[in-house]
Structures are given as structure tokens and as C-alpha cells.
DRENBA-591683 format. One record per residue (C-alpha): residue in three letters; z negated, y, x. Coordinates in nm, 2 decimals. Layout:
N
(rec ALA; (Z; Y; X))
...
! end
This chain:
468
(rec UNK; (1.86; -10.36; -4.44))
(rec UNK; (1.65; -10.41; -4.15))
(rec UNK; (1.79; -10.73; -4.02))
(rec UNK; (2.16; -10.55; -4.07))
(rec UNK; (2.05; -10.31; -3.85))
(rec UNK; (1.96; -10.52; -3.62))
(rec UNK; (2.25; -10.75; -3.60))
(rec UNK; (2.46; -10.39; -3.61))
(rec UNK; (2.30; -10.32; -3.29))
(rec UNK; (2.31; -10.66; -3.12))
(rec UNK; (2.74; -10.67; -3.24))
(rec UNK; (2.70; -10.28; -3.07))
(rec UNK; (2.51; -10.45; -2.74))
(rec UNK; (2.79; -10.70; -2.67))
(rec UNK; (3.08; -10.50; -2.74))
(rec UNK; (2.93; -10.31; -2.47))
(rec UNK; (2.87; -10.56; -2.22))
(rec UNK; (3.28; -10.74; -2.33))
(rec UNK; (3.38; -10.39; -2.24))
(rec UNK; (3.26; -10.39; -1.92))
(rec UNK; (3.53; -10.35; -1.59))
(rec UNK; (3.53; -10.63; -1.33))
(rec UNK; (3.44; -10.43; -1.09))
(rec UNK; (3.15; -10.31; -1.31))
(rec UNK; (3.03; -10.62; -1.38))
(rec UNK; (3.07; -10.71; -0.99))
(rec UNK; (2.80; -10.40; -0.93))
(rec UNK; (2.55; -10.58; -1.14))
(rec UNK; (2.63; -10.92; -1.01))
(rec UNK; (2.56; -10.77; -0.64))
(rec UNK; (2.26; -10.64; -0.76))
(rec UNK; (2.10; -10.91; -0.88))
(rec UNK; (2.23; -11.09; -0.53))
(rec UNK; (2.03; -10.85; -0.42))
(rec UNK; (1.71; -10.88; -0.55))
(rec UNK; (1.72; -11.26; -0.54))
(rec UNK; (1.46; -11.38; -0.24))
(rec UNK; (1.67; -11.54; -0.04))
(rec UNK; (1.84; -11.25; 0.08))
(rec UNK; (1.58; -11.00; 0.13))
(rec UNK; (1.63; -10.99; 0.47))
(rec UNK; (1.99; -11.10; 0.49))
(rec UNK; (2.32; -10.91; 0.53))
(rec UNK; (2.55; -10.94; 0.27))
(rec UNK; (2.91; -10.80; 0.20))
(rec UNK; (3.18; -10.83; -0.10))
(rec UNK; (3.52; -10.68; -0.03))
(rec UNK; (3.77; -10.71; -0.30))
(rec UNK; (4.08; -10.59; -0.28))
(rec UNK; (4.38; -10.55; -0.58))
(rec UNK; (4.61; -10.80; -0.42))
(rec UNK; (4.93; -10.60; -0.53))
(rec UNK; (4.83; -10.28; -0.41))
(rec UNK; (4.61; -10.34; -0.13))
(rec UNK; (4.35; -10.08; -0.28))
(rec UNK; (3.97; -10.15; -0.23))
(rec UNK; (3.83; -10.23; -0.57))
(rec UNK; (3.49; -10.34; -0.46))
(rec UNK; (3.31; -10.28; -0.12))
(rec UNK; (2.94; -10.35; 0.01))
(rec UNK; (2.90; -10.37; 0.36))
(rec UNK; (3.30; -10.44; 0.39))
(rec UNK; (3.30; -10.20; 0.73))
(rec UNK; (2.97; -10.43; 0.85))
(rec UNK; (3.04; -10.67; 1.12))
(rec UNK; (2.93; -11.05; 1.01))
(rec UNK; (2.97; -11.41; 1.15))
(rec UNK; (3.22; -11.54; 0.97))
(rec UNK; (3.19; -11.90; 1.01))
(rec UNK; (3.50; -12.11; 0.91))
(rec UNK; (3.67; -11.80; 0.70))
(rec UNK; (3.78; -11.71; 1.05))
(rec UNK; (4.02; -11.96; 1.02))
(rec UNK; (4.25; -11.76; 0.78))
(rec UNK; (4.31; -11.49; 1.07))
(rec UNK; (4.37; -11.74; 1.32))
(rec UNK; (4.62; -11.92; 1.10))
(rec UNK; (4.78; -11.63; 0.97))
(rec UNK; (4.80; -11.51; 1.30))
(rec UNK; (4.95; -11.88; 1.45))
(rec UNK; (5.19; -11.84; 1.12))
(rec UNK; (5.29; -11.50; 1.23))
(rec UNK; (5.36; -11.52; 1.62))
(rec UNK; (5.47; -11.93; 1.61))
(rec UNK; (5.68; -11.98; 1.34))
(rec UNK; (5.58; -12.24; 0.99))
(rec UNK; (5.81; -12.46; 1.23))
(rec UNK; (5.65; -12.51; 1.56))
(rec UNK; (5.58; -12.85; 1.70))
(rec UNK; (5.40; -12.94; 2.04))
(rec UNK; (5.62; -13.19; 2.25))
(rec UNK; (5.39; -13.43; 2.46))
(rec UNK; (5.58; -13.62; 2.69))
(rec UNK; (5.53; -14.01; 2.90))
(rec UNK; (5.67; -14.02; 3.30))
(rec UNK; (5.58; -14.17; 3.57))
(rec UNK; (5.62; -14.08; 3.95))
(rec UNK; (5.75; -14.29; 4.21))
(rec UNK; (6.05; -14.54; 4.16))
(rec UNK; (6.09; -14.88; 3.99))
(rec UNK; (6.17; -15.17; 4.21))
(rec UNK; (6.39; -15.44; 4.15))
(rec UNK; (6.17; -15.69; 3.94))
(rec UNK; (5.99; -15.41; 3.75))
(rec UNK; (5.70; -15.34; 3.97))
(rec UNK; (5.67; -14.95; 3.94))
(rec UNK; (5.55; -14.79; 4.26))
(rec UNK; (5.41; -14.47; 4.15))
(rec UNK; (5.20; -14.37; 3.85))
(rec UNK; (5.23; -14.34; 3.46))
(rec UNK; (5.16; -14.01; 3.38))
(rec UNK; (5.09; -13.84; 2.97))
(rec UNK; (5.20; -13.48; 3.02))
(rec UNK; (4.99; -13.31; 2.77))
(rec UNK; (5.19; -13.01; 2.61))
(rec UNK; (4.87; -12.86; 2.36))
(rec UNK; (4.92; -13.11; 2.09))
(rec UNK; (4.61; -13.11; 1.86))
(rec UNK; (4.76; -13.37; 1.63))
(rec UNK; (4.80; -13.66; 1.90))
(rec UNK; (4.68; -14.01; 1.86))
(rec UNK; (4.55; -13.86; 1.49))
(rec UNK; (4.50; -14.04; 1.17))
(rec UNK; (4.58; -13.79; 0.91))
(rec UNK; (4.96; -13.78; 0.99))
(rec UNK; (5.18; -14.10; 0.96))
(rec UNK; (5.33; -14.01; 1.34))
(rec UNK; (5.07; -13.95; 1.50))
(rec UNK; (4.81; -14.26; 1.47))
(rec UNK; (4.72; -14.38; 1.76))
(rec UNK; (4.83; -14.69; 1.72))
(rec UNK; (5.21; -14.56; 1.63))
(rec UNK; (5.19; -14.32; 1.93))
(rec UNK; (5.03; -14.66; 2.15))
(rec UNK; (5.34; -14.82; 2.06))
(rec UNK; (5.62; -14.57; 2.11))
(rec UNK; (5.52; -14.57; 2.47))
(rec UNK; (5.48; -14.92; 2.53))
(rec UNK; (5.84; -14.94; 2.39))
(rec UNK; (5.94; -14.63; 2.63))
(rec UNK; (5.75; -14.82; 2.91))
(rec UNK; (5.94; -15.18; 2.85))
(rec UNK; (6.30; -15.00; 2.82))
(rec UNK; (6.28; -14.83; 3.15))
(rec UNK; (6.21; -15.17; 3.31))
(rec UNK; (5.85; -15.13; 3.39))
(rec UNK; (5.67; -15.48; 3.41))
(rec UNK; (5.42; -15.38; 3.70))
(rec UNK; (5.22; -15.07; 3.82))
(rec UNK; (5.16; -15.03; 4.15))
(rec UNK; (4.95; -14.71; 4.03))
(rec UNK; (4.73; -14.51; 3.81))
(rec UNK; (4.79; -14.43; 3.46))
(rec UNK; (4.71; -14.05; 3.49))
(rec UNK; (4.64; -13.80; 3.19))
(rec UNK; (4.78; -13.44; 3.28))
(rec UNK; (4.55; -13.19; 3.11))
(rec UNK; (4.66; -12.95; 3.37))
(rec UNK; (4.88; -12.74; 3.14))
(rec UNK; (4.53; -12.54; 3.00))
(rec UNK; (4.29; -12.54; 3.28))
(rec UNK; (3.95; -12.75; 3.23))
(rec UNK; (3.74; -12.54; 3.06))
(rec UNK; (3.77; -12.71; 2.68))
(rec UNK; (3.48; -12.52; 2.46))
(rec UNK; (3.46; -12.14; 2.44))
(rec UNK; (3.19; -11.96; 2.61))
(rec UNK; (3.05; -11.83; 2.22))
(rec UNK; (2.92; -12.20; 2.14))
(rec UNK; (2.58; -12.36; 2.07))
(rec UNK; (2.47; -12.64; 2.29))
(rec UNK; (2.38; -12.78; 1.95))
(rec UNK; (2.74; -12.85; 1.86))
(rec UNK; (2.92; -12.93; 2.13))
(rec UNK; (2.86; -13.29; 2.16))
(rec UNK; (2.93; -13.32; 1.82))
(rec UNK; (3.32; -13.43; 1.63))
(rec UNK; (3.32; -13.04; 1.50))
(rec UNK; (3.21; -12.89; 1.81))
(rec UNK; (3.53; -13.09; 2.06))
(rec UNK; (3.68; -12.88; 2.29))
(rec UNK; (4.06; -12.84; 2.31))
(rec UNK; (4.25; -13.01; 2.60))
(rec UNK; (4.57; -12.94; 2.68))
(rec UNK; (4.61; -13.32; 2.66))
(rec UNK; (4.38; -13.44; 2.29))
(rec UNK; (4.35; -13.69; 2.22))
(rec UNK; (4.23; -13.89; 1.88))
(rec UNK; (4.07; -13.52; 1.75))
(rec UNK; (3.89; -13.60; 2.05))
(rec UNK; (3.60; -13.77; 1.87))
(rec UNK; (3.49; -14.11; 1.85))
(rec UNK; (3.22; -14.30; 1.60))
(rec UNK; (2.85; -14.40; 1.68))
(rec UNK; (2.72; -14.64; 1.45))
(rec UNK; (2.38; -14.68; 1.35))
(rec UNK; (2.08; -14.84; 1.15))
(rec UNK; (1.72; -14.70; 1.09))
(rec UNK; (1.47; -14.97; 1.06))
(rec UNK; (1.16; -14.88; 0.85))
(rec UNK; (0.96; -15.19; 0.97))
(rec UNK; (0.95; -15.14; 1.37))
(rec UNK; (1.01; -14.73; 1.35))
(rec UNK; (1.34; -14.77; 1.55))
(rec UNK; (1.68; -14.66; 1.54))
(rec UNK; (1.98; -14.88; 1.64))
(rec UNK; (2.31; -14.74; 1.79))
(rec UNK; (2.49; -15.03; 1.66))
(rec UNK; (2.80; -15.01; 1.83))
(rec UNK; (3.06; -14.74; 1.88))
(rec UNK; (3.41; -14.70; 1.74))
(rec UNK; (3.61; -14.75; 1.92))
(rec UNK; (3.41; -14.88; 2.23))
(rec UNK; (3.36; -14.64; 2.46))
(rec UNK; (3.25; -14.88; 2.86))
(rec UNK; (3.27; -14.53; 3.06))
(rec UNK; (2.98; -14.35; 2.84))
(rec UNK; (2.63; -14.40; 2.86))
(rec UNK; (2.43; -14.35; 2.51))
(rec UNK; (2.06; -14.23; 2.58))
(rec UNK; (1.89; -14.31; 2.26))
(rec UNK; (1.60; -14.06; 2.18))
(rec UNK; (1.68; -14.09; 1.77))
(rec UNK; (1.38; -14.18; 1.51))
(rec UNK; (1.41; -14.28; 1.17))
(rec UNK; (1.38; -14.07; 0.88))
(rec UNK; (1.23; -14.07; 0.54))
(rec UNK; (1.42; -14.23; 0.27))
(rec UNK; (1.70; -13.98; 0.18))
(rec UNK; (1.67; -13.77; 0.44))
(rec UNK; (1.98; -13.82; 0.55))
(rec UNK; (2.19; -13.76; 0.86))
(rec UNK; (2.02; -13.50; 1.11))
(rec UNK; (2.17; -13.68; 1.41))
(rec UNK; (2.33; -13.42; 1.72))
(rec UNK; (2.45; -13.62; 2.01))
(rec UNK; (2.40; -13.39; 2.33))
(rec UNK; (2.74; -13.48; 2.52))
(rec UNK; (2.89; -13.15; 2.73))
(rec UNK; (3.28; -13.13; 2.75))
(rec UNK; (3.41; -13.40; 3.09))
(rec UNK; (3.05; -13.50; 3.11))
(rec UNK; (2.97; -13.89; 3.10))
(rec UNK; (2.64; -13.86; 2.97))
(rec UNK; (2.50; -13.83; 2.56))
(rec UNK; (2.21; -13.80; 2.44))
(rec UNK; (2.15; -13.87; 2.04))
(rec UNK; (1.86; -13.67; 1.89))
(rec UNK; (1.73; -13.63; 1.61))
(rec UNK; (1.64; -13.84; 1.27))
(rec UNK; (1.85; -14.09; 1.11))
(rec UNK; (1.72; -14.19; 0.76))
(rec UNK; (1.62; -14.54; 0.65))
(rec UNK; (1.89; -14.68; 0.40))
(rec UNK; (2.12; -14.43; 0.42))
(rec UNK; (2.49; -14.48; 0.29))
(rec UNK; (2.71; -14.34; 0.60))
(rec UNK; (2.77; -14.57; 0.90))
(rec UNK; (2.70; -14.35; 1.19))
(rec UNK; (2.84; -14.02; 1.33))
(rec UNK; (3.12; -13.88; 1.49))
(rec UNK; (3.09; -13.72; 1.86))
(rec UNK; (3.30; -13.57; 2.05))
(rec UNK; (3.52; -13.70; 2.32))
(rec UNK; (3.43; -13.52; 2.64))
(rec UNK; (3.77; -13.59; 2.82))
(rec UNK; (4.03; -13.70; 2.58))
(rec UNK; (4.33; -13.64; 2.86))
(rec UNK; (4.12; -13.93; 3.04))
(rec UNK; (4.03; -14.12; 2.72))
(rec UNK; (4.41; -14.09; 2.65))
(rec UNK; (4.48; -14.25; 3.02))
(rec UNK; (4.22; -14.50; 2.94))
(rec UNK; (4.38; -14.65; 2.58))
(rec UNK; (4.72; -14.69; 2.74))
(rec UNK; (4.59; -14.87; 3.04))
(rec UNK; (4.40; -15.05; 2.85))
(rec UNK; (4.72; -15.20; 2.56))
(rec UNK; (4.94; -15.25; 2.87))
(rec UNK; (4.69; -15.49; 3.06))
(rec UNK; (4.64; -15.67; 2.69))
(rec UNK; (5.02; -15.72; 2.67))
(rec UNK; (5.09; -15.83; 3.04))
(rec UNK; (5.17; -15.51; 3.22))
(rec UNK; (4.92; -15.50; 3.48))
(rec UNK; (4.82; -15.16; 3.68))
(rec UNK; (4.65; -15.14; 4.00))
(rec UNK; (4.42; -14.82; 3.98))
(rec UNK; (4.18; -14.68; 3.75))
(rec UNK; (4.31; -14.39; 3.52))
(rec UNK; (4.27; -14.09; 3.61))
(rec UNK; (4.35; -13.68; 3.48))
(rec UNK; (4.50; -13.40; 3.64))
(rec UNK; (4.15; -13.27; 3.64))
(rec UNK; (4.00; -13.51; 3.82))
(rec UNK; (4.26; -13.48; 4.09))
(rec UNK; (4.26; -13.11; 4.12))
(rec UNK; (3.85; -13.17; 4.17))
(rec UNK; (3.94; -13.44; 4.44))
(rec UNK; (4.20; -13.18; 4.61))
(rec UNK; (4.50; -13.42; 4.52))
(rec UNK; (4.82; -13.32; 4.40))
(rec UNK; (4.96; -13.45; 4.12))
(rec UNK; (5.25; -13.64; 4.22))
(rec UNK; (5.62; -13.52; 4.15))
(rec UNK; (5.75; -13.66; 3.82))
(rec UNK; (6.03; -13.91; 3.88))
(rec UNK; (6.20; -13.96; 3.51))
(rec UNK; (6.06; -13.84; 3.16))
(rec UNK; (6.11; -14.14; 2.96))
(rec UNK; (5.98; -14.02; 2.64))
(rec UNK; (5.89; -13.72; 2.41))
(rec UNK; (5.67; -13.69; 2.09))
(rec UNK; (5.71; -13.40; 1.89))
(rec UNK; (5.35; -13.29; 1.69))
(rec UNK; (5.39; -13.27; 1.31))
(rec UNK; (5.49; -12.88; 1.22))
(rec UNK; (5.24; -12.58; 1.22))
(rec UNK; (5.27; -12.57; 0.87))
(rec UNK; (5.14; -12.95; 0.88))
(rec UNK; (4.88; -12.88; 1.13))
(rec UNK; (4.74; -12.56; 0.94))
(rec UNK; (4.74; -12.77; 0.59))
(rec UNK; (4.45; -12.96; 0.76))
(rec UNK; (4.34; -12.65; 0.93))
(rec UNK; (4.21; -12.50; 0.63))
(rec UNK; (4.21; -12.78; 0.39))
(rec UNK; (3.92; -12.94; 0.58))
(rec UNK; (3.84; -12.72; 0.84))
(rec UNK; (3.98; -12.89; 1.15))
(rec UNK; (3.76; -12.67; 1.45))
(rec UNK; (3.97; -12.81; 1.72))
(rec UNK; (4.36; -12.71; 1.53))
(rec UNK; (4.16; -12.33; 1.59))
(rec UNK; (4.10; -12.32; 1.93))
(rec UNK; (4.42; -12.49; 1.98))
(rec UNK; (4.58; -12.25; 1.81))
(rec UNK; (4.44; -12.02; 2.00))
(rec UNK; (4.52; -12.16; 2.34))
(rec UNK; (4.85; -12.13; 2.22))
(rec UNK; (4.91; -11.79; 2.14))
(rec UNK; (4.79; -11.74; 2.49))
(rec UNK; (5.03; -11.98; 2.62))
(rec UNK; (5.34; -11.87; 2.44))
(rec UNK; (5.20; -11.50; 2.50))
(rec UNK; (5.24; -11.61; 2.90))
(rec UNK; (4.93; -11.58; 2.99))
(rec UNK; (4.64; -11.81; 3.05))
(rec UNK; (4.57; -12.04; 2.81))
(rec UNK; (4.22; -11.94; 2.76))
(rec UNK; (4.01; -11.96; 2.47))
(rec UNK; (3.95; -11.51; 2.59))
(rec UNK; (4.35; -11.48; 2.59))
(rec UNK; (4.36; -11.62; 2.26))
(rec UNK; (4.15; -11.40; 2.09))
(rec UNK; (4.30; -11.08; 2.25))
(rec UNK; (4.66; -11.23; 2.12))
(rec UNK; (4.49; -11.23; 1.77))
(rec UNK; (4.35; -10.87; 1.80))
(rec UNK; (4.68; -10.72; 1.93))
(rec UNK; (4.91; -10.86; 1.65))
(rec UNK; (4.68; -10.71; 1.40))
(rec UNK; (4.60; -10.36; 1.60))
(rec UNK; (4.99; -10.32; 1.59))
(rec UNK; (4.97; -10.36; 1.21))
(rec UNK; (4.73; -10.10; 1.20))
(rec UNK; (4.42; -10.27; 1.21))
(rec UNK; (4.11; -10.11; 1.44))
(rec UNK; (4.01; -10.41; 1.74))
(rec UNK; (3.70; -10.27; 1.65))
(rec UNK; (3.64; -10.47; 1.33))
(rec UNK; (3.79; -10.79; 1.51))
(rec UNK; (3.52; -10.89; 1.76))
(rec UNK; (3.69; -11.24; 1.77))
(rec UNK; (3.52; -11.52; 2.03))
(rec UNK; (3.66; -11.80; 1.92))
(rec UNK; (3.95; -11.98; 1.68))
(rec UNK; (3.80; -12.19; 1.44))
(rec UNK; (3.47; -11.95; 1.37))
(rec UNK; (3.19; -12.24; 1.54))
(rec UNK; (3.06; -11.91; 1.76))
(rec UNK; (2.81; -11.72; 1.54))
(rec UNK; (2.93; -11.45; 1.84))
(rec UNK; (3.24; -11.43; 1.60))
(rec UNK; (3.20; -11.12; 1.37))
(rec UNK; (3.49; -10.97; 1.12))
(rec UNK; (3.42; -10.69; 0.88))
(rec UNK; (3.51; -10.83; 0.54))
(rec UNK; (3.77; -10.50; 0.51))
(rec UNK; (3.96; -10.61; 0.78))
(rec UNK; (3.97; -11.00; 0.68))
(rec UNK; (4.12; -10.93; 0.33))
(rec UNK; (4.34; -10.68; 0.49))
(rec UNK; (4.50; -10.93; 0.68))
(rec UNK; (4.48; -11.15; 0.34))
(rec UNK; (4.71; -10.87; 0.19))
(rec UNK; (4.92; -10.83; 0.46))
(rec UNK; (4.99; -11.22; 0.44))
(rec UNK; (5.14; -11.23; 0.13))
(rec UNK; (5.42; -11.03; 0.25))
(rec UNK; (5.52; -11.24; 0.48))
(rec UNK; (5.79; -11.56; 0.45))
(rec UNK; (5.51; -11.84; 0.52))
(rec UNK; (5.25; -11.69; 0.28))
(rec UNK; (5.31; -11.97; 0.03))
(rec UNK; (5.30; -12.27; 0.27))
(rec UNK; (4.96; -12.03; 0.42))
(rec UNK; (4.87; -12.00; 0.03))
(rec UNK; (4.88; -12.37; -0.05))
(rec UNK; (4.66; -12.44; 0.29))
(rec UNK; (4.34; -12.32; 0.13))
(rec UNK; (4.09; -12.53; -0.11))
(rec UNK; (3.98; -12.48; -0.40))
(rec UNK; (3.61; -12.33; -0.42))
(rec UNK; (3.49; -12.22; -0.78))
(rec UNK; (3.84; -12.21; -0.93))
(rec UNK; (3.96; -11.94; -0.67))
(rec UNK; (4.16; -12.04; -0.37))
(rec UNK; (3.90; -11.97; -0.07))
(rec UNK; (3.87; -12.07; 0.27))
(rec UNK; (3.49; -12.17; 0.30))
(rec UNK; (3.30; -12.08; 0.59))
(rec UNK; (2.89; -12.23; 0.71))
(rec UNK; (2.71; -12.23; 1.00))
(rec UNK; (2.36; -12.19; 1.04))
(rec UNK; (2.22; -11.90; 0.76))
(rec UNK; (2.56; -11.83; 0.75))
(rec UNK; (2.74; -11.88; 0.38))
(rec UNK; (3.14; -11.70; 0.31))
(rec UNK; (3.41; -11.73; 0.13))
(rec UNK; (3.78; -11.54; 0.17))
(rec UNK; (4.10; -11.61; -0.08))
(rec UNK; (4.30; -11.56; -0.39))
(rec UNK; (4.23; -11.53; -0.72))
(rec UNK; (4.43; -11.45; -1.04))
(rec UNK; (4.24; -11.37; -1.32))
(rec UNK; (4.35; -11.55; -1.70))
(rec UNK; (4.45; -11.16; -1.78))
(rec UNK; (4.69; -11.16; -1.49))
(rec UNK; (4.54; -10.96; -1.23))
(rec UNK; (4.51; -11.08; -0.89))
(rec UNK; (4.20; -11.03; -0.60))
(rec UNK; (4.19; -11.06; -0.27))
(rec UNK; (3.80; -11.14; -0.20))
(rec UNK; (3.59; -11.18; 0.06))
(rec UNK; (3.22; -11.22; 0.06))
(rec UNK; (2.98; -11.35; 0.31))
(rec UNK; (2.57; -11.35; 0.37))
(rec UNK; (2.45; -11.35; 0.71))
(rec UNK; (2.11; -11.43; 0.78))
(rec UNK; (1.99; -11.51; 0.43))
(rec UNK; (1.70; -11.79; 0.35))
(rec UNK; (1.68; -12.12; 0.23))
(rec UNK; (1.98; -12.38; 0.12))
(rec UNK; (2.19; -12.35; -0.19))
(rec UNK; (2.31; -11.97; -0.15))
(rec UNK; (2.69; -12.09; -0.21))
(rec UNK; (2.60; -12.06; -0.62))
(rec UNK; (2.48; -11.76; -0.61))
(rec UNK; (2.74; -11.64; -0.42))
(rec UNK; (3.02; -11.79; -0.69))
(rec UNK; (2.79; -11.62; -0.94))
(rec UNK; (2.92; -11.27; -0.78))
(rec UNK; (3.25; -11.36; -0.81))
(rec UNK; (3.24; -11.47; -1.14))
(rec UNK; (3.25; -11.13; -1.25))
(rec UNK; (3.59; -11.12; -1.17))
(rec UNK; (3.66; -11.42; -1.44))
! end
């Protein structure tokens, strides 16, 4: 009888817990986020929302403003989405000044005028490869008769002004592939590779070469070798037009990757520099060094007056562009993007413009600016901070619009759930989708600011798995 009772009770016990609401079940999930140590002295917040009605279903700290890391990314493509069009392409276009002579000798210079295109000389798009784009304008270059240059091969960056980074970032980053500022004229992503090699025997670490070779940088090598499966804790210290880097940090012994990726601290000249560079290994020899608009405007030199576009390259479409946006959390397509909405907006294309853009679009759907302290694009500034109530706002207003399933389809899985992950330093969020297997359908955004240690990601799913 007594074992009946028992199992009576037990059968009772779990007919109690089965019965339990998501949202219940998200309460005790919370709480045990809360008493876990590594966010005793963290802030954390969990906004859920019921994605048909818009109605706040769950809320902890959702009025609380937190760095959002990466998850910013959602608000600046929505935002991009909203104000551009799923159809907008960048147009980057090859002149040159001056006038071609007789036997092909071009007196005057070749001049890349940058239009804002993120995508150009990348190798995520068929198009846009360097080595496609490299050839389209050699092609250009040979049809208009050009066999000589009597000239410079300039990059104009001038479209955007020269400052690349926004004020909100670390000095940590910047030298690094997901810290590259955004040019008006980008070129490659705007990052190049370092190679490298720890040896164990003589304490030393090699740059072994870089990728591709880079003659008008200077490396300063300051890196030491790590333990054994340590792994990569490399930062090159490169500011944005500066010529200098400096590679700190540990490199471990017998580590699988090559080397790292920096970023390219003038891509309109790196740009300048490649095409000079394929037309004197083909036979079309130019006089002068390559140069930017930047670096003219610093020398109080105009650029010269364009003589003849002879050749345009449209960018991929935004809906291209914000697939690798979000899918791997491109930092450069975000402060594009936000240089952009600037631009179009007619104003300055700065990185402050940008955000303001972003602000006002959402205020006029009834957001408060208030909950939107926005610094940058891409969420790299841990200045950045977004109440969770307002992100998955704009989540539900999204889905009303006619690009939300192109938007949708942008974001990565992460613990069965469509969410845009976020990370920066002791900083850990997630905001998405999720349909339950009974049919009902979130909008969730969670993040923990502040909190200790590594691995909080888990935990963080564990919180949402109440909603499973």
C-alpha cells in the first residue's frame, strides 16, 4: 500500500510539473539563472513576446538598458530592410581623368570611385572576388584604349569622409578583421591574413608571411608562444589609415589555424594599390604611386575632374549582403549599413548620422529613443545599449513587413530557435524566432551583461528551453 502511495504521489508530482505554463516554467528557469555564480553580479534580462499579438509574455529587466553585442545587428538590418529596399545595390565605378593619346598613353589618372560598397573585391559572392572584379577593369581599361599611364591610379574614398571606425570602439579591436572600419571605397572586407608559427624550442613566434603581401606595412612583432592548446590570443594593434601594426599577445605551440586576420587600414588605397599592381604584371605601365582621395585632400590637392566613366559594378542585393550580415556576423556590412542610411537620408555619412537614422524610423513607429542608445551598426561598441522590450518590439514589427522572410531566413540557427547571436567581452545575447512543436510562436530576447567566467551561452539556452 505504501509503495502505491508513493508512486500515487510521484504520478501526482509530474502531472504537476507537465502542467506547468511556459511562461511558468520560464520563472523557474530565470531563477535558477539567477542563483547560478556566474551571474551574481551580472545584469540579465529575458523579454518574450507572443509573436502574433505582440503581448509581453515574459519580462525581467526588458525596460533595462544592456550592451547588446552582435544582436544589434537585427535593428540595423531591419532598419536597412525598411528604409533601402530587399533590392538595393551599391554601384562602384572605374574613370580616369585626363585624355588618352593616340598610341594609348593615358595622360591623367585611373581613378576607383567608391560608392559604399561593403561587398567589393569579397570572396563570399561569385561577383565580387577580387580577382573577377581585378579583371572586369583590366578589360574596361584595354577597351578604352589604355596601354600607358602617364599618372596615378587613385582610390576615391571621398564619398564618406575619412574617419572609418566609430568613436564607441576598443583599441583592442580595431586592428583586428572584426574591428575594420568602413570606407566609402572597401575593399577585400578590408582585412588581410598574418601567418604564423610558435616554436616551443627557441620561445619565439614567427610571422610567417602575410596573405596577400602587404610591402607598405610594417609588422612589429611583440607575440610569445603559448602553452599547448591555448590557442589563438593574438590582437594586432593597427589604427584605421595608419601604416604601423603591432601583434601582441600569445600564439600557441602546435596550433591548427594558420594565422589571423587584421584589418586593412586603408582599403581605398589597398584597392589603388592591387590594380596598379595587375596592370604593371600585364604590360600597362603607370608612372606614379597610387594614391586616395584622402591622401590628397591631406596634401591640399584636388581630385582631378573625371574625364569618362568606363565602367560600373553593381554590389550583390541588400538582401545578399544582410544574409551574411547576420548569418556570420559581418561587423563591417553594419557600419556600412549605417553610413548608408546617413547617405540616402542626405546627410553626412557618419557612423552618428547613422544611428540617429535608426532611432528616428523606430520613434515614428512608436518606439521611445530612449531605449535606443545606438553608437554603432554592427554592436562591436559595448557603448551600444538596447532594452530587450524595445529589440523584440522591433522583432514583431518586422514580421509585418514584405522583407520579413528574406530578414527571417538571414538569422542562424542557435539551440533550435532562429536567433541572432551576440558576444563581446562579459557580454552573452541572443534575439529571434521560435515556434513551439504546439504551434505557438515567441519572439525572445535575452542577454547577460557583466556576468563571470566562460560558457554562460548554455545556461542561457537552458532558459529558453522552457519554452520547448
Amino acid at each position: 500500500m505504501v509503495k502505491r502511495l508513493s508512486l500515487l504521489a510521484l504520478l501526482l508530482i509530474q502531472g504537476v510539473v507537465y502542467a506547468q505554463t511556459p511562461v511558468q516554467r520560464l520563472e523557474q528557469a530565470y531563477q535558477a539563472l539567477m542563483a547560478d555564480p556566474q551571474t551574481k553580479y551580472a545584469i540579465t534580462s529575458v523579454c518574450v513576446l507572443d509573436a502574433n499579438t505582440g503581448t509581453l509574455l515574459f519580462g525581467r529587466n526588458q525596460n533595462v538598458g544592456l550592451s547588446t553585442a552582435s544582436t544589434l545587428k537585427t535593428i540595423t538590418s531591419a532598419t536597412a530592410f525598411s528604409l533601402l529596399g530587399k533590392d538595393f545595390r551599391y554601384e562602384t565605378a572605374l574613370a580616369y581623368t585626363g585624355n588618352i593619346q593616340a598610341d594609348g598613353l593615358l595622360k591623367g589618372d585611373l581613378v576607383i570611385v567608391g560608392g559604399g560598397d561593403p561587398t567589393l573585391g569579397s570572396w563570399r559572392y561569385a561577383q565580387s572576388k577580387e580577382g573577377t572584379i581585378l579583371t572586369q577593369w583590366v578589360k574596361a581599361i584595354k577597351e578604352a584604349g589604355i596601354r600607358k599611364i602617364e599618372g596615378h591610379v587613385i582610390g576615391d574614398d571621398g564619398l564618406w569622409g575619412s574617419q572609418t571606425t566609430p568613436d564607441g570602439w576598443t583599441w583592442q579591436d580595431m586592428g583586428n578583421y572584426y574591428g575594420a572600419g568602413a570606407s566609402a571605397l572597401s575593399w577585400r572586407e578590408n582585412q588581410f591574413d598574418i601567418h604564423l608559427k610558435a616554436y616551443r624550442a627557441d620561445s619565439k613566434v614567427t610571422i610567417l608571411k602575410t596573405v596577400p603581401e602587404m610591402p607598405y606595412l610594417t609588422l612589429v612583432n611583440e607575440l610569445k608562444p603559448g602553452a599547448a592548446g591555448s590557442g589563438d590570443n593574438v590582437y594586432a594593434y593597427l589604427p584605421a589609415l595608419g601604416t604601423t601594426a603591432y601583434l601582441r599577445g600569445t600564439w600557441a605551440t602546435g596550433i591548427a589555424k594558420s594565422g589571423i586576420s587584421a584589418a586593412l587600414p586603408d582599403p581605398a588605397f589597398d584597392a589603388a594599390f592591387r590594380l596598379q599592381d595587375t596592370l604593371q604584371h600585364i604590360g600597362i605601365p603607370v608612372s606614379e604611386a597610387p594614391e586616395t582621395t584622402r591622401q590628397l585632400t591631406a596634401g591640399q590637392r584636388p581630385l582631378p575632374k573625371i574625364t569618362q566613366k568606363i565602367n560600373t559594378i553593381s554590389s550583390p542585393s541588400l538582401t545578399e549582403i544582410v544574409f551574411w550580415f547576420n548569418k556570420k556576423s559581418v561587423n563591417l556590412y553594419g557600419e556600412h549599413l549605417l553610413k548608408t542610411l546617413a547617405w540616402k537620408a542626405g546627410k553626412d555619412a557618419t557612423t552618428k548620422n547613422g544611428a540617429a537614422t535608426v532611432i528616428n524610423y523606430w520613434a515614428s513607429k512608436g518606439m521611445d529613443k530612449a531605449a535606443l542608445n545606438i553608437i554603432d551598426g554592427s554592436g562591436l561598441s559595448p557603448a551600444t545599449r538596447v532594452t530587450t522590450f524595445a529589440m523584440a518590439s522591433i522583432l514583431f514589427q518586422a514580421q509585418k513587413e514584405s522583407w520579413f522572410p528574406v530578414f527571417y531566413e538571414s538569422l542562424p540557427e542557435n539551440n533550435g530557435m532562429k536567433l541572432k547571436s551576440g558576444t563581446i567581452a562579459d557580454v552573452s545575447a541572443y534575439a529571434g524566432y521560435y515556434t513551439s512543436n504546439a504551434g505557438q510562436k515567441y519572439i525572445i530576447v535575452i542577454n547577460s551583461n557583466n556576468y563571470s567566467g566562460s560558457g554562460i551561452s548554455r545556461k542561457l539556452f537552458r532558459v529558453l528551453d522552457a519554452l520547448k
